[in-house]
C-alpha positions as CSV (number, residue, x, y, z in Angstrom):
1,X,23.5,3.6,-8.7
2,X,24.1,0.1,-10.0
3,X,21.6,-1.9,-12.0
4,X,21.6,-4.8,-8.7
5,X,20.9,-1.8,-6.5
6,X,18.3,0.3,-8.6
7,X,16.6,-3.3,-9.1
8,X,16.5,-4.2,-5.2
9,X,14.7,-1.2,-4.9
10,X,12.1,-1.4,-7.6
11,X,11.2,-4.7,-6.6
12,X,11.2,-3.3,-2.6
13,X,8.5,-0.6,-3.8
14,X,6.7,-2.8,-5.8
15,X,5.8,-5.2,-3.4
16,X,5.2,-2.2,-1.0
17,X,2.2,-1.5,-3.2
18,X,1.4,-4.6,-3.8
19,X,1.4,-6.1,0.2
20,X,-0.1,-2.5,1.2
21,X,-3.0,-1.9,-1.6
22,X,-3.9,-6.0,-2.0
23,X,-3.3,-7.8,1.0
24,X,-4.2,-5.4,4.1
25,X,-7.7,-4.3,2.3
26,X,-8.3,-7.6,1.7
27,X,-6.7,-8.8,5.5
28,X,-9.1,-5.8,7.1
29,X,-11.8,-6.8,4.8
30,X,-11.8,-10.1,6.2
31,X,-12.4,-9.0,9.7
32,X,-15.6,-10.4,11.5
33,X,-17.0,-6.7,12.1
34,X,-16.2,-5.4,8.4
35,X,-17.6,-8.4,6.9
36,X,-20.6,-8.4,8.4
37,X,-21.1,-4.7,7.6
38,X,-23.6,-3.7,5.0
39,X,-21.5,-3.4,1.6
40,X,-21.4,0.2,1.7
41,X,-19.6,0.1,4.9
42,X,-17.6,-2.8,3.4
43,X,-16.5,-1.2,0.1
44,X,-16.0,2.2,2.6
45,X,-13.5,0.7,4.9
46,X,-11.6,-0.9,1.7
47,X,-11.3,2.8,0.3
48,X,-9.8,4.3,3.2
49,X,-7.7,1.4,4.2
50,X,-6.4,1.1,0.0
51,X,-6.1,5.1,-0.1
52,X,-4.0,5.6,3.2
53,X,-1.4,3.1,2.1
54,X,-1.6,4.4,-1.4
55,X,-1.1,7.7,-0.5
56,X,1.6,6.6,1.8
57,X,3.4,4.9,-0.4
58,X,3.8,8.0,-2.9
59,X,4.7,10.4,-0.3
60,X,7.3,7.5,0.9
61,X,8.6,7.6,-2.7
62,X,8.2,11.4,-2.7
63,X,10.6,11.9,0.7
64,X,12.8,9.1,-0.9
65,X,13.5,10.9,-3.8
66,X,14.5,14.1,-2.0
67,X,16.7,12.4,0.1
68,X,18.3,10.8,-2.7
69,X,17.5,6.8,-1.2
70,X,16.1,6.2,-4.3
């Protein structure tokens, strides 16, 4: 693997995490429903929503690495 390619793809999962585990929670966390939640529902929904795409993003990396992609 080249530098250009290994780079392209470093910089591809890091804004996966970054897009996934900043922006949606925050997106979601924005919603009219969430926000006017009480703050245990609030900091709730942010903890699923940050751990599902967390957790998705490993075993993406995971299934990536097996197949060699990355």
């Amino acid at each position: 693997m080249s530098w250009a390619t290994a780079s392209v793809k470093g910089v591809l999962v890091f804004l996966y995490f970054v897009v996934t585990t900043v922006y949606v929670p925050d997106l979601v966390l924005g919603l009219d429903f969430v926000a006017d939640s009480s703050v245990f529902v609030r900091d709730l929904v942010a903890l699923v929503v940050w751990g599902v795409f967390f957790t998705a993003g490993l075993w993406l990396l995971r299934v990536g690495q097996r197949r060699g992609i990355i």
